[in-house]
C-alpha positions in Angstrom: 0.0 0.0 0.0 1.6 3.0 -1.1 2.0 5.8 1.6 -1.1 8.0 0.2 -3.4 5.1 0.4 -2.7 4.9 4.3 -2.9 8.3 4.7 -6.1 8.4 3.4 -7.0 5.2 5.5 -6.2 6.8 8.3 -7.9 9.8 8.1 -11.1 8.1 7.3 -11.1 6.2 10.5 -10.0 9.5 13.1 -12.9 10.3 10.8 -15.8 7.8 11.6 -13.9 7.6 15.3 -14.9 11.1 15.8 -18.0 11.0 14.1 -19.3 7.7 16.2 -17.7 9.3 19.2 -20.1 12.8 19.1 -23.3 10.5 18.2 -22.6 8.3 21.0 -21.9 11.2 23.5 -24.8 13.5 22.1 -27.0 10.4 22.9 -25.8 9.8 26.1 -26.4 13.7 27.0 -30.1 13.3 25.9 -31.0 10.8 27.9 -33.5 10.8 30.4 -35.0 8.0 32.8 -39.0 8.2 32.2 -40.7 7.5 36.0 -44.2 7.4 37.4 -44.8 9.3 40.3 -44.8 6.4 42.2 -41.1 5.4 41.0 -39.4 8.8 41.2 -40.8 8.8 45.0 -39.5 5.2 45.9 -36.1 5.9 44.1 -35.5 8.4 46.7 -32.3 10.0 46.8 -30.7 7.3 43.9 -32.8 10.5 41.7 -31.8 13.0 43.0 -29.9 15.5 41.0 -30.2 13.3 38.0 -31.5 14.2 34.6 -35.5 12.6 35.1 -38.5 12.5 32.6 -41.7 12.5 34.8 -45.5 11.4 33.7 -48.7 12.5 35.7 -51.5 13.9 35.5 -51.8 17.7 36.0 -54.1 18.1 39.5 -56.2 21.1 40.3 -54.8 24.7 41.4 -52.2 25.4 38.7 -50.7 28.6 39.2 -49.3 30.4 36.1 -47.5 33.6 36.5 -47.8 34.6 32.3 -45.7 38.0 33.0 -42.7 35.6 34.2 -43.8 32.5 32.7 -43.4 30.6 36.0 -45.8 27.7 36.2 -46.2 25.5 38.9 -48.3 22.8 39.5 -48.8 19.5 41.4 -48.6 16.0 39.2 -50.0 12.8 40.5 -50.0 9.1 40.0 -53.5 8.6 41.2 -52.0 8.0 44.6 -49.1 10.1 45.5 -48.1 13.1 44.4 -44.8 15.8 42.9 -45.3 19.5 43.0 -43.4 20.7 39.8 -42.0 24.3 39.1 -41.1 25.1 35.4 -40.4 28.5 33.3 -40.7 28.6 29.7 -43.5 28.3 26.9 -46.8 26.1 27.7 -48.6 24.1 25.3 -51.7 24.7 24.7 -52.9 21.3 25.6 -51.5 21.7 29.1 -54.6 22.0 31.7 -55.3 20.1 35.2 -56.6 17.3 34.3 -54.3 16.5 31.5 -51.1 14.1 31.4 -48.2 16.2 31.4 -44.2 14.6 31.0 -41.5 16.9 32.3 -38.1 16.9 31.7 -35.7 18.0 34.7 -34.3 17.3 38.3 -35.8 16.6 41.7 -34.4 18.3 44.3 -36.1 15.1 47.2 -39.5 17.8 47.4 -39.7 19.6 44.1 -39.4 18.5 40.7 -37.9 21.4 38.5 -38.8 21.1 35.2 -36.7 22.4 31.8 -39.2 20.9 29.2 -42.7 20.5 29.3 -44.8 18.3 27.3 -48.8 18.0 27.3 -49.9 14.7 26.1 -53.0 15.0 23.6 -56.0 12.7 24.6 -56.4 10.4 21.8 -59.0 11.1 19.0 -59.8 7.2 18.6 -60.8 6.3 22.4 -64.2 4.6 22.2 -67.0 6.5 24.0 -68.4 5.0 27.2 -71.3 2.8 26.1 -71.0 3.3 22.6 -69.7 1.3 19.5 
């Protein structure tokens, strides 16, 4: 192989090297464990601190602050309960009632949120009684 040729080999696998090397570590950066109420509160302080997706459903008493764009509101398993904080833009979809995921931390009391996501109900649930 003539000294070209393995320069050019070379440079082709620093090449892939450093390209598998950002996918794997931008991968790694996004992600997030995705817990229940109930599993966030019986990890304890394993969560703590750590990067944590969160499902519940949005209970009563939201308080939104539109000037500052605080929210904060309380999400629940159906047994227990998080309060959640979070600033920044809210879907539209986002009311008590609703299931909301949030991206953050937990703090062992409150669960600061840095993404927000309102799940839509779905359009093809079957009505009660009906066909």
């Amino acid at each position: 192989m003539s000294r070209a040729k393995k320069k050019f080999a070379v440079a082709i696998v620093l090449f892939v090297a450093a390209g598998a090397y950002l996918a794997y570590s931008g991968a790694r950066s996004s992600m997030a464990y995705y817990l229940t109420v109930g599993e966030l509160l019986d990890r304890g302080p394993a969560v703590v601190g750590a990067s944590v997706r969160l499902n519940g459903k949005v209970l009563p008493g939201v308080d939104w602050d539109q000037v500052s764009g605080r929210l904060a509101f309380t999400v629940s398993d159906g047994s227990r309960q998080i309060p959640v904080v979070y600033q920044g833009v809210v879907p539209d979809t986002f009311k008590p009632g609703a299931e909301a995921v949030v991206e953050g931390t937990y703090d062992g009391t409150t669960f600061t949120a840095v993404r927000l996501f309102a799940k839509c109900p779905s359009k093809f649930e079957a009505k009660p009684g009906g066909v």
